[in-house]
C-alpha positions in Angstrom: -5.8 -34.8 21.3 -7.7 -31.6 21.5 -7.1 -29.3 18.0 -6.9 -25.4 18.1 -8.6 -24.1 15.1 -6.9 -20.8 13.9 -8.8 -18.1 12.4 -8.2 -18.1 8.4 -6.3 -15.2 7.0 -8.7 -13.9 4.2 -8.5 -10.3 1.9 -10.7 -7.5 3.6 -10.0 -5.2 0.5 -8.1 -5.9 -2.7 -7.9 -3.8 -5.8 -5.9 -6.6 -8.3 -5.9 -4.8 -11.2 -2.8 -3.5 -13.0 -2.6 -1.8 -16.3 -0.6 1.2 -15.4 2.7 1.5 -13.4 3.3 4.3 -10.3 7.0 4.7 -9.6 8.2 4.8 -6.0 11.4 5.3 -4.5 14.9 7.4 -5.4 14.9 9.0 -9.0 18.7 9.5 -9.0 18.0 11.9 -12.5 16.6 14.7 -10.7 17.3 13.6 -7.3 13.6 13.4 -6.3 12.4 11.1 -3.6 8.9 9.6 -4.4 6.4 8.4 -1.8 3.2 6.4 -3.1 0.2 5.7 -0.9 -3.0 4.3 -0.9 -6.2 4.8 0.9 -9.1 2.2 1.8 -12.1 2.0 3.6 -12.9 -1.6 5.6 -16.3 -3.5 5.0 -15.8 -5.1 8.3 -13.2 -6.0 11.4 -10.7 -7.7 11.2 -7.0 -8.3 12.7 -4.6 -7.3 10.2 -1.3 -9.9 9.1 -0.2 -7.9 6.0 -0.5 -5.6 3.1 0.7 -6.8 -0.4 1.5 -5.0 -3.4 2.2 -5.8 -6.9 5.7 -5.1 -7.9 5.9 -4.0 -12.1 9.2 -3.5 -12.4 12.1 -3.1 -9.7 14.8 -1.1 -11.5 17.0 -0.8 -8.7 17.0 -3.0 -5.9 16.6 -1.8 -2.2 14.6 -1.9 0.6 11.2 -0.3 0.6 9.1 0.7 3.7 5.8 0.5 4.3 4.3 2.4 7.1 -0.1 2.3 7.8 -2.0 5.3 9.0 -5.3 6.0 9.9 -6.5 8.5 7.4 -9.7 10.8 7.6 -11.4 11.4 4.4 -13.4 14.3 5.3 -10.2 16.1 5.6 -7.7 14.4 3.2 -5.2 14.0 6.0 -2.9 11.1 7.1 -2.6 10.7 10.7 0.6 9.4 12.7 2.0 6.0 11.9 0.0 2.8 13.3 2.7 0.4 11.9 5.8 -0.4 9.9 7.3 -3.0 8.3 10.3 -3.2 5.6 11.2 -5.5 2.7 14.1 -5.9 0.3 13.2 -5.7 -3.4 15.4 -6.9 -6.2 15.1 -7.2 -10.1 13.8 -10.9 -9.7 10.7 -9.4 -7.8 9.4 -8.0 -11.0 6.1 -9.3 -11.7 5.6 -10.3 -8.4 2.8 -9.6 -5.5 5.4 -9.0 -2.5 4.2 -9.1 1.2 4.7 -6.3 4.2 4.1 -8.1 7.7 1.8 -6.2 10.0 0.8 -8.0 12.4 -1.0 -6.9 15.9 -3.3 -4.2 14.3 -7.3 -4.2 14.5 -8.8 -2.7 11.7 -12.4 -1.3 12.4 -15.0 -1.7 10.2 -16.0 1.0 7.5 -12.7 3.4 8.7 -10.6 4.7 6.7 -6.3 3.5 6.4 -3.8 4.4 4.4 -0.5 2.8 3.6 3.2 4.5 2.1 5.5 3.6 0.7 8.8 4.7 0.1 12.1 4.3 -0.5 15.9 6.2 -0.4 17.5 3.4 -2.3 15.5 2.4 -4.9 13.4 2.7 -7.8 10.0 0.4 -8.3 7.2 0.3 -10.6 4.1 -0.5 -8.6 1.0 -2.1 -10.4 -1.5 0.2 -10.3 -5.3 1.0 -12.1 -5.9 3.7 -14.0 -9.8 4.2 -15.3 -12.5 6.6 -16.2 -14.3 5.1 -13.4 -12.7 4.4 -9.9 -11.2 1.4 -9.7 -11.7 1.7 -6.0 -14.3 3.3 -4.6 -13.7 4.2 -1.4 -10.0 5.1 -1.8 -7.6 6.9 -3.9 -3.8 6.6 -4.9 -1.3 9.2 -3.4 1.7 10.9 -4.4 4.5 12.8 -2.2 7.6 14.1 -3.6 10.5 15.2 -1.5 9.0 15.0 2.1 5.8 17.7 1.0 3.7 15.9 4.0 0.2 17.3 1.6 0.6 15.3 -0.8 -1.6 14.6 -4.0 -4.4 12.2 -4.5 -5.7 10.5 -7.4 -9.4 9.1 -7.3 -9.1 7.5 -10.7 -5.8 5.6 -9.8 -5.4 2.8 -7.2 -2.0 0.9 -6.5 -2.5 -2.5 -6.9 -3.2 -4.2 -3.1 -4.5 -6.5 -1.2 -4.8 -6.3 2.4 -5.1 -9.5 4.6 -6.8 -10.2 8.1 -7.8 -13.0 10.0 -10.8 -13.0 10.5 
């Protein structure tokens, strides 16, 4: 009997720190809609399975959508969508790393992604770092509010991520 060794699924990046929260999702109170991203650079190749993030507190349950763009830093600009995936949050996910399937995506080494998230049905607290000194240092955290595609960025923030190939 002959044995086909998969390749291991291992994290290319990871920021796992979390002592601050960034809210994503529907704020029904002033009826804004709040898009979080995040932007990396890759030490090396690899064939991306998925992108977790670190759920604070979900305070109304829904399905969020993550969507991963190439992203040029030269230019602070997000290009068209690579890939999508969607999961269902609920209260009991508080506290928890939760998982966005990506499969089928190469990432090169030392470019630059991004990933969003967003929501029109709920209301999360992601994990993220806040610090004098960048928790990341080739990436920064991003807000959108209300569809404004600009956006701002944040280079002393960083949602809490990890981002998994196999390699």
């Amino acid at each position: 009997m002959t044995y086909i060794k998969k390749p291991s699924i291992k994290a290319l990046v990871e920021q796992i720190t979390s002592n601050a929260t960034s809210w994503i999702g529907h704020h029904k109170y002033d009826n804004k809609d709040i898009v979080g991203g995040q932007t990396f650079t890759t030490p090396s190749d690899g064939d991306l399975e998925a992108i977790e993030v670190y759920t604070s507190i979900v305070t109304a349950p829904g399905k969020v959508i993550m969507t991963l763009h190439n992203f040029d830093p030269l230019h602070q600009s997000w290009g068209p969508a690579l890939g999508s995936s969607s999961v269902d949050f609920a209260t009991t996910d508080t506290g928890k790393w939760k998982s966005f399937s990506i499969p089928g995506l190469h990432l090169d080494k030392e470019k630059s992604y991004g990933f969003r998230l967003e929501s029109s049905n709920c209301y999360i607290g992601m994990g993220e770092a806040a610090g004098h000194t960048p928790p990341l240092v080739n990436g920064q955290e991003w807000t959108f509010v209300n569809n404004d595609q600009q956006g701002k960025s944040f280079s002393y923030f960083s949602l809490a991520f990890k981002v998994a190939v196999r390699a």
